[in-house]
C-alpha positions as a printed NumPy array, in Angstrom:
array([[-22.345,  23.156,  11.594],
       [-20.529,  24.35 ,  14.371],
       [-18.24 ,  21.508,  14.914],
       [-17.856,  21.069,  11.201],
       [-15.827,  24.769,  11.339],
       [-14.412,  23.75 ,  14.07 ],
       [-12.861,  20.487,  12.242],
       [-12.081,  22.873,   9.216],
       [-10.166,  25.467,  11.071],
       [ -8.345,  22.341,  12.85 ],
       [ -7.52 ,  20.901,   9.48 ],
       [ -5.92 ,  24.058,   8.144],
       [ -3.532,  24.521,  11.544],
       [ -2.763,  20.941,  11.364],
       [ -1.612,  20.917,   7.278],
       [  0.861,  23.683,   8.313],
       [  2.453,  21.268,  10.811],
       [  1.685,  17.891,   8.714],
       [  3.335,  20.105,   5.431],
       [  6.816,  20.251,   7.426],
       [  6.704,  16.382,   8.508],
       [  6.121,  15.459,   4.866],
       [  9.111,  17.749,   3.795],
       [ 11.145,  16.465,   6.211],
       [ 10.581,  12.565,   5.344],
       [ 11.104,  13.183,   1.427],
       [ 14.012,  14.879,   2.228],
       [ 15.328,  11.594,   4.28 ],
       [ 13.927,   9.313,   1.728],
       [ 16.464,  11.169,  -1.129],
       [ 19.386,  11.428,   0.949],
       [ 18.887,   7.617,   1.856],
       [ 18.335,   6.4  ,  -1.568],
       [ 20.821,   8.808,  -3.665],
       [ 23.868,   7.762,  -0.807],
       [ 22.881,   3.816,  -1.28 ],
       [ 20.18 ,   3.049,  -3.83 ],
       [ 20.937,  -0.626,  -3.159],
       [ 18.865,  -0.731,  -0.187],
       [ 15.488,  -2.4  ,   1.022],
       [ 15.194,   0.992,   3.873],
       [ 14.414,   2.691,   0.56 ],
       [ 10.924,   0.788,   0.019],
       [ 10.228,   1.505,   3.694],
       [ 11.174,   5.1  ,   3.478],
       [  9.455,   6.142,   0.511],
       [  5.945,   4.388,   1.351],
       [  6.247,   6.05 ,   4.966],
       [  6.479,   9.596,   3.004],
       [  3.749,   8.373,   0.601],
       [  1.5  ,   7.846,   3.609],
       [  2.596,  11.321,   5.25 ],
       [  1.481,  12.855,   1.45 ],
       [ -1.854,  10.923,   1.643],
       [ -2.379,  12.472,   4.897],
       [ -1.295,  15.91 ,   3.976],
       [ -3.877,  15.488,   0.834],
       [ -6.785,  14.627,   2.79 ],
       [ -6.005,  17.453,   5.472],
       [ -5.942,  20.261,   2.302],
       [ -9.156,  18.608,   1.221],
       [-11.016,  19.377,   5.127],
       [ -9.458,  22.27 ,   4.73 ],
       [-10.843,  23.966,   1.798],
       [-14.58 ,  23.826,   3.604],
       [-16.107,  22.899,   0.287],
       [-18.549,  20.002,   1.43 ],
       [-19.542,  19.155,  -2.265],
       [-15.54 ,  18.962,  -3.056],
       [-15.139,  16.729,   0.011],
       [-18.04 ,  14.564,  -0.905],
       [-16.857,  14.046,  -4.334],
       [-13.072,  13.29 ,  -3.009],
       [-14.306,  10.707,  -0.607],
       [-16.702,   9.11 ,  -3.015],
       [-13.286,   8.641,  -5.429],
       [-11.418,   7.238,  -2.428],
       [-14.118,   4.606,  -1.152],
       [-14.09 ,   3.288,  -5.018],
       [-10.66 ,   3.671,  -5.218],
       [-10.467,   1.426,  -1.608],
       [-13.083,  -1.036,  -3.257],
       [-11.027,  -1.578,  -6.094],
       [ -7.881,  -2.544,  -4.389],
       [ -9.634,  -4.541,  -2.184],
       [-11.293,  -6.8  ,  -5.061],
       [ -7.807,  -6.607,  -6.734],
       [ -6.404,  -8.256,  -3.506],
       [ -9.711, -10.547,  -2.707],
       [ -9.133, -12.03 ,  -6.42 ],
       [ -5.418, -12.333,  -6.449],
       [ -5.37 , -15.806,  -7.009],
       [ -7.679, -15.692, -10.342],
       [ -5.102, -12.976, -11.738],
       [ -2.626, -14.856, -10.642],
       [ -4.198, -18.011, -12.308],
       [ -4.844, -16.172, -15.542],
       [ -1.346, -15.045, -15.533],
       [  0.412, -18.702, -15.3  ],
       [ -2.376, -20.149, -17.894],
       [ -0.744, -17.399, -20.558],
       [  3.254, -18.131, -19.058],
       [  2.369, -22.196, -19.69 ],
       [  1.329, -20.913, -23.559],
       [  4.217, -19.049, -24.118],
       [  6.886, -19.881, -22.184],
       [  9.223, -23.017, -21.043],
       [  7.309, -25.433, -18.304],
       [  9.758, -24.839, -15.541],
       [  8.978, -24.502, -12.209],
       [ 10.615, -21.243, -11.629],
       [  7.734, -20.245, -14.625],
       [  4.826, -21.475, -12.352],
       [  4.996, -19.725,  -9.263],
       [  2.707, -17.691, -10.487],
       [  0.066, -21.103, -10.701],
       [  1.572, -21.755,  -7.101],
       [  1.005, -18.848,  -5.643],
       [ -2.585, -18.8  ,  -6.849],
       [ -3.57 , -22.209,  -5.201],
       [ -2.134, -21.39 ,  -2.19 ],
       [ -4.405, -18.008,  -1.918],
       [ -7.397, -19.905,  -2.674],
       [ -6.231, -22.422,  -0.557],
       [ -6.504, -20.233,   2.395],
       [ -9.148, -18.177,   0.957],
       [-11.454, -20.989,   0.774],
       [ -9.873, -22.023,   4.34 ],
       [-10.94 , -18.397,   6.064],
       [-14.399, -19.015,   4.696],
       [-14.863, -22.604,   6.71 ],
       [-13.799, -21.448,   9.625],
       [-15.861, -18.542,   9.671],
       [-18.56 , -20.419,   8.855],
       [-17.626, -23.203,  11.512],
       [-16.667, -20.883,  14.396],
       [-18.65 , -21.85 ,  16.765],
       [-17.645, -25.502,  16.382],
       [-14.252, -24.921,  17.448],
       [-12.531, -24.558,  20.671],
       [-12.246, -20.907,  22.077],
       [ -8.741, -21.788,  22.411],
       [ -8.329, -22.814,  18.438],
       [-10.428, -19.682,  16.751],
       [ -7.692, -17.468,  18.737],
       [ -4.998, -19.355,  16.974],
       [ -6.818, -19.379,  13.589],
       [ -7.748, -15.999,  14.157],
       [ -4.289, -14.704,  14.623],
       [ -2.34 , -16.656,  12.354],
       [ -3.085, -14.035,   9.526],
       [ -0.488, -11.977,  11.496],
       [  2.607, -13.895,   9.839],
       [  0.733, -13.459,   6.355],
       [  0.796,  -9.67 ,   6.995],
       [  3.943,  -9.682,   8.009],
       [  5.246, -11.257,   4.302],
       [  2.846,  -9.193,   2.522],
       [  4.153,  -6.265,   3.889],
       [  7.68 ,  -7.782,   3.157],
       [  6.822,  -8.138,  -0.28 ],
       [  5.497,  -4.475,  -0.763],
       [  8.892,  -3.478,   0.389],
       [ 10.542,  -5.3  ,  -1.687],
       [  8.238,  -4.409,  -4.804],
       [  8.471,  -0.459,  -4.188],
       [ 12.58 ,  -1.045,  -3.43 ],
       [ 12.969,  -2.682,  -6.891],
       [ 10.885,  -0.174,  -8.53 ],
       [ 12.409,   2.543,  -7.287],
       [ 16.132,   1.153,  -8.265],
       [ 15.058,   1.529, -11.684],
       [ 15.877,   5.317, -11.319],
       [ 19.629,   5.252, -10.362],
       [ 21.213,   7.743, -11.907],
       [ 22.782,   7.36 , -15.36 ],
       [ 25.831,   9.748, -15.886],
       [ 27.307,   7.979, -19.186],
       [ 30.874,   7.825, -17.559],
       [ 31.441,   4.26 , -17.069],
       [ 35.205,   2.882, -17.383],
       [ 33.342,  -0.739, -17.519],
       [ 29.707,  -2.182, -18.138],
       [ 29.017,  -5.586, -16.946],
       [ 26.879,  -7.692, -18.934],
       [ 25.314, -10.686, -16.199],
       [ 25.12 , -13.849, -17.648],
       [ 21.699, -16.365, -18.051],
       [ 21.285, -19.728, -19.304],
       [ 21.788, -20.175, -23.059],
       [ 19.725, -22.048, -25.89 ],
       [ 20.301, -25.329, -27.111],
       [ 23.222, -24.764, -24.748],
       [ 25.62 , -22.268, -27.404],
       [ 22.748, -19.518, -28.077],
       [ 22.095, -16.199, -26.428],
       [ 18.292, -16.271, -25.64 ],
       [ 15.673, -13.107, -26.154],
       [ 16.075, -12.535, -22.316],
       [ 19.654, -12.644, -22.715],
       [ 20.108, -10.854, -26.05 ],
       [ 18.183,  -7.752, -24.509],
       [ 20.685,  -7.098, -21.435],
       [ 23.891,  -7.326, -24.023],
       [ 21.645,  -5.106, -26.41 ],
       [ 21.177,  -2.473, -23.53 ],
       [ 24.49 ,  -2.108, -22.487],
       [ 25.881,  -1.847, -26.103],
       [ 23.396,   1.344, -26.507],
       [ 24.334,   2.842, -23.417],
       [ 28.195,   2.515, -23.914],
       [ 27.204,   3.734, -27.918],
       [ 25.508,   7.447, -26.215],
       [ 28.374,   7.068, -23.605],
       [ 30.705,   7.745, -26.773],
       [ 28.04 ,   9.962, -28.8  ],
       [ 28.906,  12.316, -25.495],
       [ 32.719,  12.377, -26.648],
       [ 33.665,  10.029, -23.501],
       [ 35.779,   7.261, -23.632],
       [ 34.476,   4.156, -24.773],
       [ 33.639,   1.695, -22.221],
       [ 35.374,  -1.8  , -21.548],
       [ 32.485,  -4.674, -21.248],
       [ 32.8  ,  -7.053, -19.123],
       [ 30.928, -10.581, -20.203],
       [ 30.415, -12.538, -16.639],
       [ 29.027, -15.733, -17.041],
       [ 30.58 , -19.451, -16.473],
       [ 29.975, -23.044, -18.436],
       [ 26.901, -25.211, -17.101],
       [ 26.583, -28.446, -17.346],
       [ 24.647, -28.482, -20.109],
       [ 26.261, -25.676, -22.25 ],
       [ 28.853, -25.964, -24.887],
       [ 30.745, -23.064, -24.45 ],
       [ 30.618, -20.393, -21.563],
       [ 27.605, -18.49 , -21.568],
       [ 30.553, -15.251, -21.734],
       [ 31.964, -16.502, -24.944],
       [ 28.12 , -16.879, -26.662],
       [ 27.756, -13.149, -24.978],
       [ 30.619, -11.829, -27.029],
       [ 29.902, -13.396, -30.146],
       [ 26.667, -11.899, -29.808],
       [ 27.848,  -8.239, -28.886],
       [ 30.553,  -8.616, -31.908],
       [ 28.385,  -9.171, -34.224],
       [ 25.296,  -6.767, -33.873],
       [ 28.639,  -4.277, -34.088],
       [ 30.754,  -4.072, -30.883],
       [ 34.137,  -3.458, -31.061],
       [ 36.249,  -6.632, -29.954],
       [ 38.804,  -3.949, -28.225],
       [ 35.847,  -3.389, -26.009],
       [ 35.587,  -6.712, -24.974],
       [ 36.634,  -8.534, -21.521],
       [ 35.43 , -12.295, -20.468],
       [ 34.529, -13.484, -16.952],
       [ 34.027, -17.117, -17.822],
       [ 34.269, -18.75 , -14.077],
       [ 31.037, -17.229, -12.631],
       [ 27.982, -19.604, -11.78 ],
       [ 25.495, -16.694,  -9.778],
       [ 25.07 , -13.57 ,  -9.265],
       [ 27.009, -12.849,  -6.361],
       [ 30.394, -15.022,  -8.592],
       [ 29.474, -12.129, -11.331],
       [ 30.128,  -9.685,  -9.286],
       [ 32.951, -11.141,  -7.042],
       [ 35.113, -12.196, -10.133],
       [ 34.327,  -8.885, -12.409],
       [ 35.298,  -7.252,  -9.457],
       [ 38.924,  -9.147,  -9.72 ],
       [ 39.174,  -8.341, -13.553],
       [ 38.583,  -4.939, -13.152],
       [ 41.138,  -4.595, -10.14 ],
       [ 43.62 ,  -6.125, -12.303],
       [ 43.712,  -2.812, -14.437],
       [ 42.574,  -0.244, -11.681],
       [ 44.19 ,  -1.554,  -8.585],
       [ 43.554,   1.966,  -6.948],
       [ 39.731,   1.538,  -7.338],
       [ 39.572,   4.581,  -9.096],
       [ 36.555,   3.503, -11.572],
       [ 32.977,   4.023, -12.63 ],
       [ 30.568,   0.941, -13.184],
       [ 27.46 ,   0.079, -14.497],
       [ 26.094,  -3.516, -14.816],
       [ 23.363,  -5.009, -16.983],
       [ 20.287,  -7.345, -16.584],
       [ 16.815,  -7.477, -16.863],
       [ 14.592,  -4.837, -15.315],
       [ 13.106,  -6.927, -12.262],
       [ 16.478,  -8.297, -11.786],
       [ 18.894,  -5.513, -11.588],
       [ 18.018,  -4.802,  -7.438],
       [ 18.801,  -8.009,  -6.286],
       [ 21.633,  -8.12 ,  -8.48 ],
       [ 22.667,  -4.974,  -7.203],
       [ 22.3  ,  -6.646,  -2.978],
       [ 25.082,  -8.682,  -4.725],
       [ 26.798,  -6.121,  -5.778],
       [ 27.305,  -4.323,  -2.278],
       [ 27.984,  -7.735,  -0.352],
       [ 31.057,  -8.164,  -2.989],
       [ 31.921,  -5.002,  -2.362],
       [ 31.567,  -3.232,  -6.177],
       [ 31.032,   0.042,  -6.529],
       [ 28.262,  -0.283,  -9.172],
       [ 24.665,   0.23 ,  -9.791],
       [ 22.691,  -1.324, -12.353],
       [ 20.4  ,  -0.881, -15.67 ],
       [ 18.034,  -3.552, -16.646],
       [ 16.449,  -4.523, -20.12 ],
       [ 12.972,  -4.45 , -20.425],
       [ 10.901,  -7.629, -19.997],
       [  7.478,  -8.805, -21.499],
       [  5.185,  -7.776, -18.986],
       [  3.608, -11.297, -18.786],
       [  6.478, -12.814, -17.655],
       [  7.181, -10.311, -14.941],
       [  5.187, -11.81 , -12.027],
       [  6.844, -15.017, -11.873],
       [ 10.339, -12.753, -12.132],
       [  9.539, -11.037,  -9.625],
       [  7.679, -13.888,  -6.976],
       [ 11.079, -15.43 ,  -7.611],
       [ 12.949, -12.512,  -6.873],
       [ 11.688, -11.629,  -3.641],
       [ 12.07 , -15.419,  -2.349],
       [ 15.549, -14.776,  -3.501],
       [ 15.826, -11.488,  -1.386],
       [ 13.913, -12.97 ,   1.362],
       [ 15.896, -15.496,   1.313],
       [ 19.409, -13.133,   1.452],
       [ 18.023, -11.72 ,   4.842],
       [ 16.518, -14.993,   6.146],
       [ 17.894, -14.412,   9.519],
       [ 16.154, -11.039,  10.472],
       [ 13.005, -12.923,   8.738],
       [ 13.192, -15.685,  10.902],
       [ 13.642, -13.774,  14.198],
       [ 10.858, -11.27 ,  13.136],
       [  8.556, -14.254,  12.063],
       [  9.345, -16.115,  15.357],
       [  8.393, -13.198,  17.419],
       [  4.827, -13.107,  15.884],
       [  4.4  , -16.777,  16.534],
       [  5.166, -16.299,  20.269],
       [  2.89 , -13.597,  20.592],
       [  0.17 , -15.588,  18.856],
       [  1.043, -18.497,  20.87 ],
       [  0.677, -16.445,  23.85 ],
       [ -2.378, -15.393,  23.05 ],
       [ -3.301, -18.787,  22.403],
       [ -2.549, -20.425,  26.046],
       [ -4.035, -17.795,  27.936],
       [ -7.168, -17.971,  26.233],
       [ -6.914, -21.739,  27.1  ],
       [ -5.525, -21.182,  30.673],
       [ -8.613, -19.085,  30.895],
       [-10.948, -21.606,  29.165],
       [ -9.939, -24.252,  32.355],
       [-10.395, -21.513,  34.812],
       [-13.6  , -22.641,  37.005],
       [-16.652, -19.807,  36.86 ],
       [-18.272, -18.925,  39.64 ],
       [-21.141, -16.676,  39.852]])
């Protein structure tokens, strides 16, 4: 009983101390993200204050001495623990459930079954952990360090993933001040190849709301920019089928301005950017551009490497659809900082490699007793 005081009293001095830290990293976390919300340090910085929270949470808990409180809080916490851990255990069936309803409703593309990929490879190397637990002791000491270790690089993209998952979610919360001298509406593939699809329709339908309150507020209305080139397979540019569209659930044509050259994200950006120079060569303008919700952060990496002043607003999206959007999104963001990835990544292989050959150098040693 003594020592349980003892941990008590230590809990309480500790909070004080732990209660400044947590401050302290929330405080970093805000400046960060409200100076550049186009950032992944933003993911990083607001799970390290989540953790610092957690911490501070558990300390008040000790610290209240109430053992039938502190039971009941731990008991919530090892379910809450168990749950995750069958959540992440049984990814791939989720993720298998989730590609069997995007194959019902959706196109059969493959950017629409990564969802189906995804899941085979985690039971592919769930099924793969189990046989070489099971078979151990049939491998070389050498070859169950290697096996044992390679995990490492899957941590390291899990955790990448996380970052980018809690970096997108928080760039939903930019700021919107209703102010905007332009909105630009991103481009996506269109139907039949001349007609603005649901997924499209939705981003031009946000942005004509938002510059509608913009003017409700007695502000001036904004100009929209429409950024999106001809493919191959379309009949017009996918900016003139925007327009149409915007014109005729009731935009005003005055408002309208047509990037028709663009064929990715990073052209949307990079030509808008000329179009609205050519009115405000001083660079003395507000933006906003428009997409769909899991898209608007990468979009918005884009944005920064052209150098545009602008954040973005995304649509909603059906909720099914949203894991493939956003697997293919963070291979797309991965993919933007591949260097630092591959430099990171190769690290971890050398140290598992290294691992590796000494276990092996040691395996060849002779024993003597």
């Amino acid at each position: 009983m003594h020592n349980l005081d003892y941990f008590i009293h230590l809990s309480r001095v500790s909070m004080a101390y732990w209660g400044i830290v947590t401050v302290v990293l929330l405080i970093i976390f805000f400046v960060l993200f409200l100076r550049e919300p186009r950032r992944l340090l933003n993911g990083t910085t607001f799970s390290i204050f989540v953790l610092a929270l957690l911490a501070e949470l558990a300390l008040m808990i000790f610290s209240t001495g109430n053992l039938q409180f502190i039971f009941i809080m731990g008991v919530i916490f090892i379910i809450l623990m168990v749950i995750i851990l069958l959540i992440l255990a049984l990814a791939w069936v989720l993720l298998l459930w989730n590609a069997i309803v995007v194959w019902r409703r959706e196109s059969h593309t493959m950017s629409n079954m990564l969802t189906l990929v995804l899941a085979f490879v985690l039971l592919i190397i769930w099924v793969a952990n189990f046989f070489v637990a099971d078979h151990s002791q049939f491998l070389p000491p050498w070859l169950n360090v290697f096996l044992s270790n390679i995990p490492l690089l899957g941590i390291y993209l899990s955790f990448a993933a996380f970052n980018f998952l809690i970096s997108d979610w928080l760039y939903q919360f930019t700021p919107r001040r209703y102010r905007d001298d332009y909105l630009i509406v991103l481009g996506a593939g269109l139907i039949d190849g001349d007609k603005v699809s649901r997924l499209l329709g939705s981003r031009i339908d946000r942005a004509i709301a938002y510059s509608d309150k913009q003017i409700k507020k007695g502000r001036p209305a904004p100009k929209i920019i429409f950024s999106g080139g001809q493919g191959p397979d379309e009949k017009l540019s996918e900016a003139s089928a925007m327009s149409k569209y915007a014109i005729d659930h009731g935009l005003d044509p005055e408002q309208v301005l047509l990037e028709n050259q663009s064929r990715n994200t990073y052209q949307n950006m990079t030509f808008s950017k000329k179009l609205i120079l050519a009115e405000h060569a001083d660079e003395d303008y507000r933006v906003k551009f428009f997409s769909n919700n899991y898209h608007i952060f990468r979009a918005g990496l884009y944005a920064r490497l052209a150098g545009l002043k602008a954040n973005g607003i995304g649509s909603k999206t059906k909720f099914y659809f949203l894991p493939n959007a956003l697997i293919r999104e963070f291979i797309a963001v991965f993919l933007m900082h591949k260097k630092r990835h591959f430099i990171l990544m190769s690290l971890i292989l050398v140290v598992i490699l290294g691992l590796t050959f000494f276990s092996m150098y040691n395996g060849m040693q002779p024993h003597f007793k």
